[in-house]
N, C-alpha and C positions, 0 to 999 in steps of 0.2 A: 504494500500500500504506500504510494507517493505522498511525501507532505506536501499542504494546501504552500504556496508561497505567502510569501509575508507582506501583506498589507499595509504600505506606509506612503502618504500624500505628504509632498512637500508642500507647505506654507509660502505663499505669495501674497504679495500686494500689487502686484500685475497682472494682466488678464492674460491667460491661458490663449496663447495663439490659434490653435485649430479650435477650441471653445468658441475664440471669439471672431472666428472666419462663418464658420456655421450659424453663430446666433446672427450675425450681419447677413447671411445670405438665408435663411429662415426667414427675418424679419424683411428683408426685399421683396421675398413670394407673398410673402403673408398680407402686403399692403401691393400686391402687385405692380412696382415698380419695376422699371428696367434699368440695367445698368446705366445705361445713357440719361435718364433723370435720375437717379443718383449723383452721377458725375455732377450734372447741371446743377441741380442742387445745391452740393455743397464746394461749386469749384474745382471741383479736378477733374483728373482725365477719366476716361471710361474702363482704358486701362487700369490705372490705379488703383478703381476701384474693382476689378476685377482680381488684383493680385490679391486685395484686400480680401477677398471672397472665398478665394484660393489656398488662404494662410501665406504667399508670398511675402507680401509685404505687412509691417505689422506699425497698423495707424499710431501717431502723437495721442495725448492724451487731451488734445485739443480738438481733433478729430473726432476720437471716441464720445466727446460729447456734444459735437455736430452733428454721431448721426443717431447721438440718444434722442435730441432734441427734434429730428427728422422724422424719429420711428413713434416720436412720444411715449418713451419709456425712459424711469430711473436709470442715469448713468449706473449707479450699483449693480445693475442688470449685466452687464458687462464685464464683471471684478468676482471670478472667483477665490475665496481665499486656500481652498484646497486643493490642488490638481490634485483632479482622480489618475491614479497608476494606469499604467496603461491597459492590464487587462477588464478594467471596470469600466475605461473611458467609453461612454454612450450606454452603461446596463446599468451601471448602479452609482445609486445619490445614497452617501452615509450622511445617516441625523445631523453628526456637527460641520456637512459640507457644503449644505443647502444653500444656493444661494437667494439674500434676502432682497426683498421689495418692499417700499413703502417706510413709511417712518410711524414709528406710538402717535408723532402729533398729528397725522392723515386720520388716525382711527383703525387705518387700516393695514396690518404687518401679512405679506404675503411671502411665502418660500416657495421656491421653485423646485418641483418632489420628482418631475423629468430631468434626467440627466442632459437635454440639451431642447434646444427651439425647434430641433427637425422632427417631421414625420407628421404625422397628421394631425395628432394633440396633443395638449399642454395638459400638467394636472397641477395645481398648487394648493398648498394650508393656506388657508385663510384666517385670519386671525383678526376680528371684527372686535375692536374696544366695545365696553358698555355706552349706551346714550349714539354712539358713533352710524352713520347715514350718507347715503347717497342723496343729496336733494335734489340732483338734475337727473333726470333718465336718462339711460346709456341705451342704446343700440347699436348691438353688433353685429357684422354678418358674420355669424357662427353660430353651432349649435352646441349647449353648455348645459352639464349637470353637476351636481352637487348634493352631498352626502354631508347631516350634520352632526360631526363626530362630538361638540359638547355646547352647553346656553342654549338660547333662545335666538330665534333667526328669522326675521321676514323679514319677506322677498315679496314685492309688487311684480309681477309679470303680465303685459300690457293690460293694463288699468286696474288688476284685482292682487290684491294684496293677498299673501298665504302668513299664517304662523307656522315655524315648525321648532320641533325640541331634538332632541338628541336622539338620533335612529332614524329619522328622518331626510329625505331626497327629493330631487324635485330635477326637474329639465326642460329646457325649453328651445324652441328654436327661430334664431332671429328678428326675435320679439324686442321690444322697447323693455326694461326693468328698473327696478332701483331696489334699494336694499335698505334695513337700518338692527341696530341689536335695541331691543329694547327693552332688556335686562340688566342686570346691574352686577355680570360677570360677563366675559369675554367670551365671545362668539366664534366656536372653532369650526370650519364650514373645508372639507376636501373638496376641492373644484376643477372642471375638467373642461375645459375650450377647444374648441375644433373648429376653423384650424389655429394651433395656436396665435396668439395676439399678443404676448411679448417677444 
């Protein structure tokens, strides 16, 4: 019987190159961009940003939040602090490697439970403060469900408001929604987007 090898991620404060080739060319599809408005976009070539895509070349950190600001997601999105080893790279996300979204002062702390932005969907913890709300409706074109692993959780999905508690799911598709906890514990909600959107 062969022993398992040893599991050990080195710590960064850099984003993972082919991490963040992939999350930038996910997040192009995802918003159906082509490289040529990309380029246009944020000034460069089409090339460039194709190396970018590629893992060739590996964007400034002034870049990286040109194209946070493009895709309309948390630069954080982009900064994993553990490379995964190479055998886990794209299968497996450990507890302390998740990367985070969102701040306490949004209401809303999300981790990203997908090892990356490819493939067809996204899944993330959602972590819903107490009193905390979406007051504008969102609509997206994707179809998203959600499992409420602990609190209290409603979800408005076009115009009718649900309560749900713990054990609780729900799904919808490219419907208008909004959200709020309106308990006085933290709202932990697994969430599944397709196709992903960060």
């Amino acid at each position: 019987m062969s022993a398992l090898p040893s599991i050990v991620a080195k710590t960064s404060q850099e984003p993972d190159e082919r991490l963040l080739a992939g999350d930038i060319r996910a997040l192009r599809k995802a918003r159906g961009l082509t490289l040529a408005e990309i380029g246009l976009k944020l000034g460069r070539s089409v090339g460039w940003v194709s190396q970018v895509e590629r893992g060739l070349s590996m964007p400034s950190l002034g870049d990286i939040r040109a194209f946070a600001e493009l895709f309309r997601v948390p630069v954080s999105l982009f900064f994993s602090h553990d490379v995964p080893v190479e055998i886990e790279r794209g299968v497996v996300v450990r507890a302390g490697s998740r990367r985070r979204l969102g701040t306490s002062e949004s209401g809303l702390v999300e981790e990203l439970l997908s090892p990356d932005l490819g493939g067809s969907f996204e899944m993330l913890r959602s972590v819903f403060a107490p009193g905390a709300a979406l007051k504008s409706e969102a609509r997206r074109p994707t179809e998203e469900a959600g499992y409420v692993v602990s609190g209290t959780f409603d979800i408005e999905i076009a115009g009718v408001w649900h309560r749900l508690g713990e054990g609780d799911s729900f799904r919808f598709d490219g419907k208008p929604f909004r959200w709020r906890n309106p308990g006085n514990e933290p709202a932990v909600v697994i969430w599944v987007v397709s196709p992903p959107v960060y």
